[in-house]
C-alpha positions as CSV (number, residue, x, y, z in Angstrom):
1,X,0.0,0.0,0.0
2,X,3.1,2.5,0.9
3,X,4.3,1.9,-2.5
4,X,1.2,2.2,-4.0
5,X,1.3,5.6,-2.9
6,X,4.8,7.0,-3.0
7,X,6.1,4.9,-6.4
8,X,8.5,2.0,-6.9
9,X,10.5,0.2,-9.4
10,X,9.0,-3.0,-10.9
11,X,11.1,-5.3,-12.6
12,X,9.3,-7.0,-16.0
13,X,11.0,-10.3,-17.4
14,X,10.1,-9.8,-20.8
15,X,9.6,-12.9,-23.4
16,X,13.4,-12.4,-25.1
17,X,14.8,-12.9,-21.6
18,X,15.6,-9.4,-20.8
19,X,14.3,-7.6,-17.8
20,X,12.7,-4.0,-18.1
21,X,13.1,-2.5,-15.3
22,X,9.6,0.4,-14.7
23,X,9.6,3.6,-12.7
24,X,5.7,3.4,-10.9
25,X,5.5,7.6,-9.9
26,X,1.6,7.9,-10.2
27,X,-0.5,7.0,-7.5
28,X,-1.6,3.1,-8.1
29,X,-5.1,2.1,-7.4
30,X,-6.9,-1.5,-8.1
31,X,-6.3,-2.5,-11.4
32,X,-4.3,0.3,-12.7
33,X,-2.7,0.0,-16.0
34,X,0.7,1.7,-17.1
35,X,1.6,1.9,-20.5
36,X,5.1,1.2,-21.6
37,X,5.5,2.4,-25.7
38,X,7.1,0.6,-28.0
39,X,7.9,-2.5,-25.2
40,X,5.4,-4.9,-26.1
41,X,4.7,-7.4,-28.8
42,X,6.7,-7.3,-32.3
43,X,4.0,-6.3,-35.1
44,X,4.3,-9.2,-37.6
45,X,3.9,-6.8,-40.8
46,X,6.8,-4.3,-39.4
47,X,9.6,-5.8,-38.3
48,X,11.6,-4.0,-36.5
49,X,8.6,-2.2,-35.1
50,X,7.1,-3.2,-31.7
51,X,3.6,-2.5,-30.1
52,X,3.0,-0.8,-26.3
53,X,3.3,-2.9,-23.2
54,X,0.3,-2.7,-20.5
55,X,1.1,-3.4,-17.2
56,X,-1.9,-4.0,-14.8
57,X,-1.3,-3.3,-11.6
58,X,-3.4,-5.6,-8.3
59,X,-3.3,-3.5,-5.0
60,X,-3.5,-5.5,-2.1
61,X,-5.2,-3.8,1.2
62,X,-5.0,-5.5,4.1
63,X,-8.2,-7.1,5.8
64,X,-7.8,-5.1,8.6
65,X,-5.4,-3.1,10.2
66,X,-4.9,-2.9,14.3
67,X,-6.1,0.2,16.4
68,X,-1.8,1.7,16.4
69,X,-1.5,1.0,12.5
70,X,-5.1,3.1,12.3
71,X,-3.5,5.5,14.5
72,X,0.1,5.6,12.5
73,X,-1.8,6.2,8.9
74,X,-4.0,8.9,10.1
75,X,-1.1,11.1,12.0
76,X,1.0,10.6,8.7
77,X,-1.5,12.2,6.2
78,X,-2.4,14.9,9.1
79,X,1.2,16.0,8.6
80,X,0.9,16.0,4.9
81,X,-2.0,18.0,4.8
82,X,-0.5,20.1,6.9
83,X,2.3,21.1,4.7
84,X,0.6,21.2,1.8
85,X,-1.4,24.4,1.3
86,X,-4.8,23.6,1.0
């Protein structure tokens, strides 16, 4: 969920064997999709020429969270709102 949030790197092993390595900087929800151009599939008319890769994300919230976690996740975005200026 943190990362979800703040952003992360995902590591992709792609079908060739290489690994593409993502930068995640938008806020995730469920089912998110980033779009990667020009990393997916090989068009079979244009070689040399390679479609967009969609990456769906599947964010994971906890069943429940204890009374101190509760407490923890509300002081930290009362501190954000805080120093943002709205």
């Amino acid at each position: 969920l943190a990362e979800a949030l703040t952003g992360f790197d995902v590591n992709i092993c792609m079908l060739d064997g290489t690994t593409l390595t993502v930068k995640v900087n938008e806020v995730v929800n469920p089912n998110f999709t980033k779009i990667i151009p020009g990393k997916g599939m090989p068009y079979s008319k244009r070689p040399g020429h390679y479609g967009d890769l969609y990456i769906r994300f599947n964010v994971v919230f906890p069943r429940r969270l204890e009374p101190d976690q509760k407490k923890a996740i509300r002081a930290a975005f009362n501190r954000s709102k805080e120093k943002s200026n709205y």
